[in-house]
N, C-alpha and C positions, 0 to 999 in steps of 0.2 A: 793813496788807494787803500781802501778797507775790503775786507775781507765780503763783508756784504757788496762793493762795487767790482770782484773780481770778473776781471774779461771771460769769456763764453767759452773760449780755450783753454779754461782752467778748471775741469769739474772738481767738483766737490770729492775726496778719496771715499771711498768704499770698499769693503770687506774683498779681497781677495780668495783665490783659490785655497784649500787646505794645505797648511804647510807654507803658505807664505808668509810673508810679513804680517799683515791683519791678524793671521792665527798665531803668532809668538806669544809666549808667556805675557812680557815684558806689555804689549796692547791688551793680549786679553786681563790682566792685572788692572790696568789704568781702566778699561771699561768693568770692573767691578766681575769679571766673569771667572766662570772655573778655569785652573789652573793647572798643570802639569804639576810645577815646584812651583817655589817662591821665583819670581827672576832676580837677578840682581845686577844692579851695574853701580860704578861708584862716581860721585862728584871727583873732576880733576884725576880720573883714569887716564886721562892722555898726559903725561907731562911728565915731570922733573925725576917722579918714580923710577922711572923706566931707563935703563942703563941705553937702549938704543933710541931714546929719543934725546938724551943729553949730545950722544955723538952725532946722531940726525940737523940738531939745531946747533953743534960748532960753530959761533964766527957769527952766525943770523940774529938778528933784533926781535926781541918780540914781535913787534908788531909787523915785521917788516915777513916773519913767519907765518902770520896769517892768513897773508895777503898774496902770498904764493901755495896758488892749489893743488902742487905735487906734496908738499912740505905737510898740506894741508890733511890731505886724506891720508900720508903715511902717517902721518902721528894719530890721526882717529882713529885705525885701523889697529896699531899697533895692541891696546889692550885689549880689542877682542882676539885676535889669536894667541897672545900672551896667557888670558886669565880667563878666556870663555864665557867671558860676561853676555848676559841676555839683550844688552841693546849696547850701539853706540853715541857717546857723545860729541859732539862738531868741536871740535879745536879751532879755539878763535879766542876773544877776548872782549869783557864788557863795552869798554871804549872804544872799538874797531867802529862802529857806527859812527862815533863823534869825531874821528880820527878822519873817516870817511867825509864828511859836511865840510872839513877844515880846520878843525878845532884844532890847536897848538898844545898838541902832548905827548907824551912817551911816557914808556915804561920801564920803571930804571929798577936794572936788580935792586934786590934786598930790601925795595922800597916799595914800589907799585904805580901806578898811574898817577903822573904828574901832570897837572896843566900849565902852562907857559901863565894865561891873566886867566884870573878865576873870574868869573860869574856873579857880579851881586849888584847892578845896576840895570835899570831897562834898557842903557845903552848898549851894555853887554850884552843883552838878552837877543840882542836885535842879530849878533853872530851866532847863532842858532838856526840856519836855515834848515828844510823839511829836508830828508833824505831821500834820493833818486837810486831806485833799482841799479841803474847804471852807473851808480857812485861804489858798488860792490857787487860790481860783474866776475870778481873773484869766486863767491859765495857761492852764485851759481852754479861756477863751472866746477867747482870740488865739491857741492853736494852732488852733482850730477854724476860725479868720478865715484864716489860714497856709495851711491846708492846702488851701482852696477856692482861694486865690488863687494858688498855685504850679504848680498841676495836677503835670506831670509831673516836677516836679523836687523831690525829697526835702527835707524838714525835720529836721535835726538838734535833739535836746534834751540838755541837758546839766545838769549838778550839779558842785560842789566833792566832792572826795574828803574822806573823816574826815583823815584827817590834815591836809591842808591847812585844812579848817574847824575842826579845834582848834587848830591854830596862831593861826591869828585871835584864836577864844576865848580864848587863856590868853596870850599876849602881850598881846595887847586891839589889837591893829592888825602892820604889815607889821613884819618882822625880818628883820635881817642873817645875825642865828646863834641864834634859836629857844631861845634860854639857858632862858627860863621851859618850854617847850616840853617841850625832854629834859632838864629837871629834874625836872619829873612824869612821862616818862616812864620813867626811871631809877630815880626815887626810891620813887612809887607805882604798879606797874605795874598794878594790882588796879584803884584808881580811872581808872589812865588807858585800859585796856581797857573798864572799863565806859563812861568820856567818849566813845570810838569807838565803841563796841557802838550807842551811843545815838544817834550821830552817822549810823553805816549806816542804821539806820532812819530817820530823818528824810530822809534823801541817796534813798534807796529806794521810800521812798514822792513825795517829787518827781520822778523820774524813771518811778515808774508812772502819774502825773499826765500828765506829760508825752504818753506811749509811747501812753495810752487815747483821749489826745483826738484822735492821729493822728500824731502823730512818727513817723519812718520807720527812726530809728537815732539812738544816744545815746550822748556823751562823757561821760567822767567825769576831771576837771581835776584833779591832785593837782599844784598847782604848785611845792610846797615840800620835795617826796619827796625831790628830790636831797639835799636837805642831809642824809639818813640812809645812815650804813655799808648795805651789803646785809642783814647778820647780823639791824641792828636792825627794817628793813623787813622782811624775815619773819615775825620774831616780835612785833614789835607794831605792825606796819601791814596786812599783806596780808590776816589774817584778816576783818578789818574791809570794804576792798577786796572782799574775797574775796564777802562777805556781800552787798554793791550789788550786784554784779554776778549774783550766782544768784536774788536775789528778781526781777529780770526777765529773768532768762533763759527761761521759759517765754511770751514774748510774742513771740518769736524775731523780734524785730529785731536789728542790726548792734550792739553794743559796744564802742565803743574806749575805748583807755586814755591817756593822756596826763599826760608830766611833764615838770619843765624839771631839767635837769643830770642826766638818770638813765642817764647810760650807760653804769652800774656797773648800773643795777635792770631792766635790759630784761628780761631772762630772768622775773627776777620778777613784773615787770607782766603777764608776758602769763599769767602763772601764777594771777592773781588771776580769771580767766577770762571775756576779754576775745577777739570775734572780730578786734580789730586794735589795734595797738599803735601809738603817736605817738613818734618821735623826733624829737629837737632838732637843732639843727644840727651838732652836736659829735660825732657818731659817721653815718658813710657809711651811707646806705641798705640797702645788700650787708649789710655787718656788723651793722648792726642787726638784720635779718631773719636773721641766722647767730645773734644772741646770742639775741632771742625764741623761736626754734625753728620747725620745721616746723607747718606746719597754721595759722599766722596772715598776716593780711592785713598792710603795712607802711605808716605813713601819713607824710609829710614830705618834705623836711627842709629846705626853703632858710633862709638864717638871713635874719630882718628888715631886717636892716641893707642888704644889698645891693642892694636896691630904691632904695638912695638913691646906688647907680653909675649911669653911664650905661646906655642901652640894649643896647645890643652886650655889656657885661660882664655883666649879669644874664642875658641869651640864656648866655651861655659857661658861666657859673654852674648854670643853669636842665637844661642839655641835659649838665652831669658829674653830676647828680642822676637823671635818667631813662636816660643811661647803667648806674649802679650797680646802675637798678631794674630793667635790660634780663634777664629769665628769673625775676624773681620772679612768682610765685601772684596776689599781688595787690600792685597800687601805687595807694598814693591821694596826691596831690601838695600839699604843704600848707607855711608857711611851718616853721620848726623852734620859733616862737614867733608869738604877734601880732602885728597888722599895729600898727607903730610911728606914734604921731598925728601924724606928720610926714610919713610917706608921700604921693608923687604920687598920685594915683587912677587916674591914666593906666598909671604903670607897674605896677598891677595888672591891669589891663585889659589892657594888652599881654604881659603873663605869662601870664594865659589865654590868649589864642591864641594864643602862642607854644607851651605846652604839646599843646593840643588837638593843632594842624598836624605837631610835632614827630613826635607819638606814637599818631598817628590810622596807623588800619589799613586 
């Protein structure tokens, strides 16, 4: 089901009353519009950070925490009343789709997403079936829980990008240099377009999952992008990209794009048609918004680590970031990566209002 084929029972969202949703910073930001403050909220604010979600998730499996939607909206919930961030993020996990279809993996501390038999023949290709709503009638029911319980403040939904979810596949867990990766993509590009082809769809239809039960705006995580030249992201990544992105573009919520090391792909990302783009720490706010081009919103970039300076350096850090962002269209304030599990919780709490007060009109 694309976003263009959605049932008659699912309009299209539109602008709310004043003071709703539609009118929060965090939307009116992604739509390029005037703003209160900067908003902020940060990759991976639900998790490891947070001293009550460590004892929240005692004893529970990653994945097995996703998949239960009390577990689900108390952990999304928690850093917005912890840190007063302007939206929240869905607590879930890249692979929960593929986990969903039947794929053979988990996610093992200190490691990350394993797969049982990786991915690198058409035979294998062929355990790839298309994903059914009802294969994550979980998603449903805790955004549903989400969105009652947030009132005015946005829910973000999110998905792994194809590329970063074949990487998984066909390495069968995290890599340095994605050897098996672009060796199918080099070698068979035929099969590895169709491995993406198959992957947008599955990505596509979790994010229409997502967008219907009431998410207000959706990321799409291509964590592993940087490792491709430009040339090759063109031609056998953005199409794919390209496809998530337009199957709910007719639901006209907010779209960002996000990668780590892409500050060679900005222009790209924003190309796969995306209303805002995520930079990393590694490329200035200014410049980022100079390489995306006109007409998108710019989301970032503090880098994680300096949440672990003192206060007075992260302010200093904090205010050359909203400097850079001083006469862009739109600025949404975001770390340039997730919050790192060693993070203070204070000194994210203190980084929102330091933002807010900074940047408030």
């Amino acid at each position: 089901m694309s976003g263009k084929d959605r049932p008659s029972g699912q309009p299209q969202q539109t602008q709310d009353a004043p003071g709703g949703v539609q009118d929060s910073a965090f939307l009116r930001a992604c739509r390029r519009e005037t703003v209160p403050h900067t908003p902020v909220w940060f990759m991976r604010q639900a998790g490891r950070s947070l001293p009550e979600y460590r004892k929240l998730r005692e004893g529970i499996a990653m994945l097995d925490s996703c998949m239960r939607p009390d577990l689900v909206a108390e952990i999304t919930l928690q850093p917005v009343r912890r840190h007063g961030v302007d939206a929240a993020i869905y607590f879930s996990d890249i692979v929960v789709p593929l986990k969903a279809i039947g794929v053979d993996l988990d996610i093992k501390p200190g490691v990350g997403p394993v797969v049982e038999k990786p991915i690198r023949t058409r035979a294998d290709l062929e355990r790839l079936r298309p994903l059914d709503p009802e294969d994550v009638g979980y998603v449903t029911e805790a955004v549903g829980i989400l969105t009652r319980e947030l009132g005015s403040t946005p829910l973000i939904g999110f998905a792994g990008a194809p590329f970063t979810l074949a990487s998984y596949l066909v390495e069968g867990g995290p890599s340095k240099n994605h050897e098996h990766t672009k060796a199918l993509m080099y070698g068979d590009p035929e099969l590895w377009a169709e491995l993406l082809d198959r992957l947008a769809g599955i990505t596509a239809t979790f994010l229409q999952v997502q967008i219907e039960a009431g998410a207000s705006a959706v990321q799409l995580f291509d964590s592993w992008a940087g490792a491709l030249a430009p040339e090759d992201y063109r031609a056998s990544v953005l199409p794919a990209s390209a496809k998530v992105f337009d199957a709910v573009a007719s639901y006209g919520v907010p779209r960002i794009h996000f990668g780590v090391g892409t500050g060679e792909l900005l222009g790209l990302l924003g190309e796969a048609g995306p209303e805002v783009v995520g930079a990393d720490w590694r490329v200035p706010v200014d410049e980022a918004a100079r390489r995306v081009g006109p007409g998108k919103a710019v989301q970032g970039n503090l880098d994680p680590a300096v949440l672990f300076a003192p206060r007075e350096a992260v302010e200093r850090q904090a205010a050359r970031i909203l400097e850079s962002a001083r006469g862009l269209e739109g600025h949404i304030f975001n770390l340039g990566h997730g919050v790192l599990p060693d993070t203070d919780p204070q000194a994210l709490t203190d980084l929102v209002s330091y933002v807010h007060e900074q940047s408030a009109r």
